[in-house]
BADREN-341062 format. One record per residue: residue number from 0; z, y, x of N, C-alpha, C in turn. Coordinates in nm, 2 decimals. Layout:
BEGIN
  num      nZ      nY      nX     caZ     caY     caX      cZ      cY      cX
  NUM       Z       Y       X       Z       Y       X       Z       Y       X
...
//
This chain:
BEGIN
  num      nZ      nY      nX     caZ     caY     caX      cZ      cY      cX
    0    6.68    0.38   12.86    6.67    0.49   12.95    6.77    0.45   13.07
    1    6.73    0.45   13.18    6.79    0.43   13.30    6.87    0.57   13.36
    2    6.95    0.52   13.47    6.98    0.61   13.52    6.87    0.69   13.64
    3    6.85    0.60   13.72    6.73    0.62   13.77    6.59    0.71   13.74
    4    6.57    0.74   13.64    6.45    0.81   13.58    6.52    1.02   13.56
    5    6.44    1.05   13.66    6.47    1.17   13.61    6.36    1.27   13.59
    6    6.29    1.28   13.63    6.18    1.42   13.64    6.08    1.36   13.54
    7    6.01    1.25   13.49    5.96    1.20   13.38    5.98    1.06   13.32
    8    5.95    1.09   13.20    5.99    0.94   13.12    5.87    0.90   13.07
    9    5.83    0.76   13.05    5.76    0.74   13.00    5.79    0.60   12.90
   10    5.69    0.57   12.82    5.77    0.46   12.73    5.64    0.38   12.73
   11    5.68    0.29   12.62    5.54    0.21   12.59    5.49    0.22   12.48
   12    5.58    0.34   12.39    5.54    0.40   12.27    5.39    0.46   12.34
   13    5.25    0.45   12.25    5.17    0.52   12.27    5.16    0.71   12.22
   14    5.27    0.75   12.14    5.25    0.83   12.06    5.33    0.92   12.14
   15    5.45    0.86   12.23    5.54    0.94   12.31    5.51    1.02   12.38
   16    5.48    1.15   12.42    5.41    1.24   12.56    5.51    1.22   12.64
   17    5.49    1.26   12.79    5.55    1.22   12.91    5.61    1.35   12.85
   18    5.76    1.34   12.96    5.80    1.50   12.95    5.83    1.51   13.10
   19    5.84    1.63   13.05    5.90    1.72   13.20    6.01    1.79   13.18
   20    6.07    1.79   13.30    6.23    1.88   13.24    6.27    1.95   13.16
   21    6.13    2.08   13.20    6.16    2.14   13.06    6.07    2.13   12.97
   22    6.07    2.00   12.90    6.02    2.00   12.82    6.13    1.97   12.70
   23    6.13    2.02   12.54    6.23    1.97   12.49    6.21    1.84   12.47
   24    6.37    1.78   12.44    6.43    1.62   12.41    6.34    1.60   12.29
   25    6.27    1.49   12.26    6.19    1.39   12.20    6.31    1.30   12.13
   26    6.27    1.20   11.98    6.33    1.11   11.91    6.28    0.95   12.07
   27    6.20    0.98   12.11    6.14    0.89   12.23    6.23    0.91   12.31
   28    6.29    1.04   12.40    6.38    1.04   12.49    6.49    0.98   12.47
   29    6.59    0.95   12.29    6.73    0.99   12.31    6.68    0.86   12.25
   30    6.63    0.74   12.27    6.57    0.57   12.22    6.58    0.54   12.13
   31    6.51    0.66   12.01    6.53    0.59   11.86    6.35    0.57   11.84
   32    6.37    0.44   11.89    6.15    0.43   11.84    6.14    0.39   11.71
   33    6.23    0.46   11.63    6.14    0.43   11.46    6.13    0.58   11.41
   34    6.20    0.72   11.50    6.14    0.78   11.45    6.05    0.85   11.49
   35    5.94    0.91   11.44    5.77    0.95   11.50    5.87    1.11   11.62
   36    5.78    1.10   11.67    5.75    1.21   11.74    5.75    1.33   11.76
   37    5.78    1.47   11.75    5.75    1.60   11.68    5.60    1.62   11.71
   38    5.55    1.70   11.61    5.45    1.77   11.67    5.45    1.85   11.74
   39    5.36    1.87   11.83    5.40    1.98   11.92    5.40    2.12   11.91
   40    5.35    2.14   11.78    5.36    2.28   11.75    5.51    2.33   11.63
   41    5.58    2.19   11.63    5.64    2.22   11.53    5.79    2.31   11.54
   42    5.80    2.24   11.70    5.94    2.32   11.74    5.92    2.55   11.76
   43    5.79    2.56   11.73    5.77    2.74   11.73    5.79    2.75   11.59
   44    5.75    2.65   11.47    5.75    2.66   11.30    5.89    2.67   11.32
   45    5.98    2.59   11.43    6.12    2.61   11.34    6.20    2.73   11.34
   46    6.15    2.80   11.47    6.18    2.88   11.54    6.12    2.98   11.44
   47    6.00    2.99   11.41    5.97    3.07   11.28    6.08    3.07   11.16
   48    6.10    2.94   11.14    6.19    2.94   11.02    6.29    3.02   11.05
   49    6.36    3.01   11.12    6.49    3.03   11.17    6.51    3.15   11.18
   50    6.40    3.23   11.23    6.40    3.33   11.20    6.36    3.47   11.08
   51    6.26    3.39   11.04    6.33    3.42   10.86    6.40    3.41   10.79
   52    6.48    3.30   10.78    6.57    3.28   10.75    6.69    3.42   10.79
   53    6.69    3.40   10.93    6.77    3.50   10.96    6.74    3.59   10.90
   54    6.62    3.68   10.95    6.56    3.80   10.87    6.67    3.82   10.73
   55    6.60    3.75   10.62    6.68    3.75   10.45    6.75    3.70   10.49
   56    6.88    3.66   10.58    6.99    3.65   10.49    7.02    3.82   10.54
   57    6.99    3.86   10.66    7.02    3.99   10.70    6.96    4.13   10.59
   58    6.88    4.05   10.55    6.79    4.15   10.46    6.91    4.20   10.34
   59    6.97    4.09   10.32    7.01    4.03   10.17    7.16    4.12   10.20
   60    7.23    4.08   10.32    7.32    4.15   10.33    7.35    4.32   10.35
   61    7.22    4.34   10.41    7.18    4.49   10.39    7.18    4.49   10.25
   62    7.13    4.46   10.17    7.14    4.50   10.06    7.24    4.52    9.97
   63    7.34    4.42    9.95    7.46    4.41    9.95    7.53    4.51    9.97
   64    7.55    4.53   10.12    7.59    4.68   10.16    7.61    4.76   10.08
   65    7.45    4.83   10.10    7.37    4.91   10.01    7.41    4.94    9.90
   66    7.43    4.85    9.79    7.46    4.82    9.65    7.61    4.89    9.69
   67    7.70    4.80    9.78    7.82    4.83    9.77    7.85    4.95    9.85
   68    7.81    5.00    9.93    7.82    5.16    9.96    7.76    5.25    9.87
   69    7.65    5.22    9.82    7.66    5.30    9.62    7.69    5.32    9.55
   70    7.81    5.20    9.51    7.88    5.21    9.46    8.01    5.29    9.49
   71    8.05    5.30    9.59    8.15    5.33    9.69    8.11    5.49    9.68
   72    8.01    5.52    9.72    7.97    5.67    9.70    7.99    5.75    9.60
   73    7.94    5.61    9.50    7.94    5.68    9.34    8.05    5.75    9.30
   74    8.18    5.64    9.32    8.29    5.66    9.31    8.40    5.75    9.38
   75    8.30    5.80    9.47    8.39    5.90    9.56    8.30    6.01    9.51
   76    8.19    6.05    9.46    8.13    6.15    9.42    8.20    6.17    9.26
   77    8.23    6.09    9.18    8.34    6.08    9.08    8.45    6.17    9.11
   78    8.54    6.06    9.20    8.66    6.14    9.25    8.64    6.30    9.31
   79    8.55    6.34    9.41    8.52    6.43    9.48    8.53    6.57    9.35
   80    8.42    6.52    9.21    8.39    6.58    9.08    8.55    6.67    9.05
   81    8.63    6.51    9.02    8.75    6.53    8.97    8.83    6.66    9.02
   82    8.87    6.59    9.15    8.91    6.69    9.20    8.84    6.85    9.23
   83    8.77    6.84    9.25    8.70    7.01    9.20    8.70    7.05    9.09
   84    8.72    6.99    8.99    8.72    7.06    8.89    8.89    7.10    8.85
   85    8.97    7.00    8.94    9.11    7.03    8.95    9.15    7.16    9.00
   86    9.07    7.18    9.12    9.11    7.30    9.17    9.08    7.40    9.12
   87    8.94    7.38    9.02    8.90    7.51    8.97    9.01    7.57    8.86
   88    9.06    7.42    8.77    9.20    7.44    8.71    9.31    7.59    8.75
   89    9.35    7.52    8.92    9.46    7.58    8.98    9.41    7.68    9.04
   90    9.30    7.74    9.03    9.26    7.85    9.09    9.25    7.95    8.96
   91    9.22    7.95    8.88    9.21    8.00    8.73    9.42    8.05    8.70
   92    9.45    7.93    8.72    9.61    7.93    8.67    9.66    8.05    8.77
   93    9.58    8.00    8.93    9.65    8.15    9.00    9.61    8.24    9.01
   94    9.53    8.29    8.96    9.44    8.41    8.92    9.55    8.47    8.79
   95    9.55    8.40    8.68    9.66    8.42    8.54    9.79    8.45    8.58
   96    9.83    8.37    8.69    9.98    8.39    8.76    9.95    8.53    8.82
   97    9.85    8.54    8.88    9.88    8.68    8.97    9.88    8.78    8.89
   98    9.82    8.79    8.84    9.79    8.88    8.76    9.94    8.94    8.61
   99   10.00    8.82    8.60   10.13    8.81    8.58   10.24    8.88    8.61
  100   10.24    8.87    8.75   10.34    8.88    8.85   10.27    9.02    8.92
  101   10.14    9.10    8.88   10.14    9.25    8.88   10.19    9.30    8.78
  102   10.18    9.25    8.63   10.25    9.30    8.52   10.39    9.31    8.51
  103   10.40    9.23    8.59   10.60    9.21    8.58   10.62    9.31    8.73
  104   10.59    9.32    8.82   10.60    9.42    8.94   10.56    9.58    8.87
  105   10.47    9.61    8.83   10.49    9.74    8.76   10.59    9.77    8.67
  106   10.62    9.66    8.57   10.75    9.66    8.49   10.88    9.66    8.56
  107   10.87    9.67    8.70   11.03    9.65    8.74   11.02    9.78    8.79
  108   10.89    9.81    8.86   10.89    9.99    8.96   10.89   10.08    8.80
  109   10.90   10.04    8.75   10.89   10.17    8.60   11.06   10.12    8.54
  110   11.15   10.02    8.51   11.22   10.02    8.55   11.31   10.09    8.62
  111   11.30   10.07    8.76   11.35   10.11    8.86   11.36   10.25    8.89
  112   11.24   10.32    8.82   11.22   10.48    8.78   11.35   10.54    8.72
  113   11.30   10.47    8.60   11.41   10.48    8.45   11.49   10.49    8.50
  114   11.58   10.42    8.54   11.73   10.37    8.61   11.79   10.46    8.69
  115   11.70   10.51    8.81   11.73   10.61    8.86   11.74   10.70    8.85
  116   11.68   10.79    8.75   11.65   10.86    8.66   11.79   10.94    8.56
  117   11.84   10.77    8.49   11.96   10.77    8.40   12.06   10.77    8.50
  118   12.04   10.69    8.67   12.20   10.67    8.71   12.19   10.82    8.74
  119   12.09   10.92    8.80   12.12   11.06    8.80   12.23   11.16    8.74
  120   12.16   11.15    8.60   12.21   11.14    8.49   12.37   11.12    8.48
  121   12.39   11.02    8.48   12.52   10.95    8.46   12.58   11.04    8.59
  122   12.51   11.03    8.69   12.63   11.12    8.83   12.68   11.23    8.76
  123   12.53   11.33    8.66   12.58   11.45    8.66   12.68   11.47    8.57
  124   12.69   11.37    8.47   12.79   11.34    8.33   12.91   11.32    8.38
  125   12.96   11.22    8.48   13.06   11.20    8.53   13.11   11.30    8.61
  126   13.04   11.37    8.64   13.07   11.54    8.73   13.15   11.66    8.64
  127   13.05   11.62    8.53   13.13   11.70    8.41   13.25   11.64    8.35
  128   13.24   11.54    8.30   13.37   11.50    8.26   13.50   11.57    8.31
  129   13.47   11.46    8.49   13.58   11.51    8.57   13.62   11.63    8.50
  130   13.57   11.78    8.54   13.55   11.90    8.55   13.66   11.91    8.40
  131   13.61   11.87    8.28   13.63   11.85    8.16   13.79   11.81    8.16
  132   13.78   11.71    8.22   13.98   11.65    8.22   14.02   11.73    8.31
  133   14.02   11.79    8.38   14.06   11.87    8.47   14.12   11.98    8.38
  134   13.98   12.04    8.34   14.06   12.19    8.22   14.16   12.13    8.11
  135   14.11   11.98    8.03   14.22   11.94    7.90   14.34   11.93    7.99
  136   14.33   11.84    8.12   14.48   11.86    8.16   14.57   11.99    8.15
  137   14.52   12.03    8.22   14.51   12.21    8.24   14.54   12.28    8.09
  138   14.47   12.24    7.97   14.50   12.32    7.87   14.64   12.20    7.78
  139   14.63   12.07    7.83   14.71   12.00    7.77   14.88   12.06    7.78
  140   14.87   12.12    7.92   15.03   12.14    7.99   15.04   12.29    7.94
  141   14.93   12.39    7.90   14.94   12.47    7.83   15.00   12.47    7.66
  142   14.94   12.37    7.63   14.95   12.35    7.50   15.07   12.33    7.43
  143   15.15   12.21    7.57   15.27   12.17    7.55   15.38   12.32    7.57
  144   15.33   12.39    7.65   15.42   12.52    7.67   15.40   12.58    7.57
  145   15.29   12.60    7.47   15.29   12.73    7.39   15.37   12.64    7.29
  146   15.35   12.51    7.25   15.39   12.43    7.15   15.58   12.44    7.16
  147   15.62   12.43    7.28   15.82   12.48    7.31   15.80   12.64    7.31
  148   15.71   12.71    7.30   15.75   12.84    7.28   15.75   12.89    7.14
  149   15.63   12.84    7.07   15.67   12.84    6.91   15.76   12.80    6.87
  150   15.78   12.63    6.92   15.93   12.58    6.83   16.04   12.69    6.82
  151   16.04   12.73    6.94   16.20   12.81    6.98   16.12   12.95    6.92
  152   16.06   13.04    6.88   16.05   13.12    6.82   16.07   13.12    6.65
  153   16.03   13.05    6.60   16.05   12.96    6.49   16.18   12.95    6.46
  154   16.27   12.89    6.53   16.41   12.90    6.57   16.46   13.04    6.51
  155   16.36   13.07    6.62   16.48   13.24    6.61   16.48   13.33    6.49
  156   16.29   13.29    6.45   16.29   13.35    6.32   16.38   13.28    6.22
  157   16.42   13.20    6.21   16.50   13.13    6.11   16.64   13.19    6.13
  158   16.69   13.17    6.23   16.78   13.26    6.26   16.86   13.38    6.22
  159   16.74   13.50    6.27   16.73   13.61    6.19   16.70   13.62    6.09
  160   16.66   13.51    6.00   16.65   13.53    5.85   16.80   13.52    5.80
  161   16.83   13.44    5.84   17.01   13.36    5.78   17.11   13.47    5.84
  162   17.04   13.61    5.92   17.13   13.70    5.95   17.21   13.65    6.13
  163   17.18   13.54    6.16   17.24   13.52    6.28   17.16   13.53    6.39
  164   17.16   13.63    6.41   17.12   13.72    6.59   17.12   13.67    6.68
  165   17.29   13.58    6.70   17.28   13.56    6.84   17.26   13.42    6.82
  166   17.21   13.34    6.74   17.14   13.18    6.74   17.05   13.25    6.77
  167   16.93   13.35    6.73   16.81   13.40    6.70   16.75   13.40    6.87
  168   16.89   13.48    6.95   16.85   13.53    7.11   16.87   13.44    7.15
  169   16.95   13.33    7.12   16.95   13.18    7.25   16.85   13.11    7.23
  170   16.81   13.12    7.12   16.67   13.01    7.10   16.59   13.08    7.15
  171   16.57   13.21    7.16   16.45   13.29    7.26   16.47   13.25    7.41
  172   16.60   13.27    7.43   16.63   13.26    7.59   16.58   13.08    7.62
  173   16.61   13.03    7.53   16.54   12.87    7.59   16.43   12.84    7.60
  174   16.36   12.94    7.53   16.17   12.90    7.54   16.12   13.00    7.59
  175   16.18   13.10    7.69   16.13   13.22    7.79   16.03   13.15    7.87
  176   16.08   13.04    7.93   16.00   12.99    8.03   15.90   12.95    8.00
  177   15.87   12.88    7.87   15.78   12.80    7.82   15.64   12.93    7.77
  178   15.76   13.01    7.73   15.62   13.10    7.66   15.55   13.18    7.80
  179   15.61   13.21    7.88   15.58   13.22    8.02   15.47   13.17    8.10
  180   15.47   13.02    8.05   15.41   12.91    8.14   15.28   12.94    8.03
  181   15.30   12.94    7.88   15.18   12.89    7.80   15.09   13.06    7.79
  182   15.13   13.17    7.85   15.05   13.25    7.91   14.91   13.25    7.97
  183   14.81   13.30    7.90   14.66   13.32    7.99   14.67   13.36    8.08
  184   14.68   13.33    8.19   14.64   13.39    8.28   14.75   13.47    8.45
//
């Protein structure tokens, strides 16, 4: 092949067809004369091929996919399962909790009743008491007076038993006040 040759080639192969630019490259164009020629319909068969080929491998990969996003689905429909049935778990548990936590709320307001109820109670008890120590004080400082007015009467009577009078009136005169003080009223 020369430099010189450009718009057609020709050879002295008989089998060679002339080409034209665009025609595709020939085993004749690129100077191997031992090997035959294409047919001329063969370069559309490859082009067929090629594209079946394409086709199934594309076919094949879709399917693949396929397979593997089924699986992939399966497994999240699995999971998806799981978990719903988890929640139905924790929805059940807080339904049992609430229901808990009204039993223990009524138990505190019935409680809380009670309590108020007893601290009432307890006010009015502690009201009394007071009241109560107030009179034993009151009758204790009595008690203590009638208690020095007997002693010294006691006194006296002993006194006047033994004949002596005037022990009898000093022991009177020392618990005047007492018997005074341990007076009702």
């Amino acid at each position: 092949m020369d430099a010189t040759t450009t718009d057609t080639l020709t050879t002295d192969d008989p089998v060679a067809p002339h080409r034209e630019d665009d025609a595709p490259p020939v085993a004749a164009d690129v100077g191997d004369p031992t090997t035959p020629p294409p047919d001329p319909g063969r370069p559309v068969r490859r082009w067929r091929v090629v594209a079946t080929t394409l086709a199934l491998v594309a076919a094949a990969v879709l399917a693949a996919t396929g397979l593997s996003l089924r699986a992939v689905d399966d497994g999240a429909t699995a999971t998806l399962r799981a978990e719903d049935a988890a929640v139905h778990r924790a929805v059940g548990q807080e339904l049992v909790a609430e229901v808990d936590l009204s039993t223990a709320r009524a138990q505190r307001d019935q409680a809380t009743a009670v309590l108020g109820h007893e601290t009432a109670l307890l006010g009015a008890a502690e009201s009394e008491l007071a009241g109560e120590r107030s009179t034993l004080s009151t009758q204790g400082v009595d008690i203590a007076e009638l208690s020095t007015c007997l002693t010294g009467v006691q006194e006296a009577l002993n006194a006047v038993s033994l004949g002596d009078v005037p022990d009898a009136v000093t022991a009177l005169q020392g618990v005047g006040a007492a018997c005074r003080n341990a007076a009702p009223g």
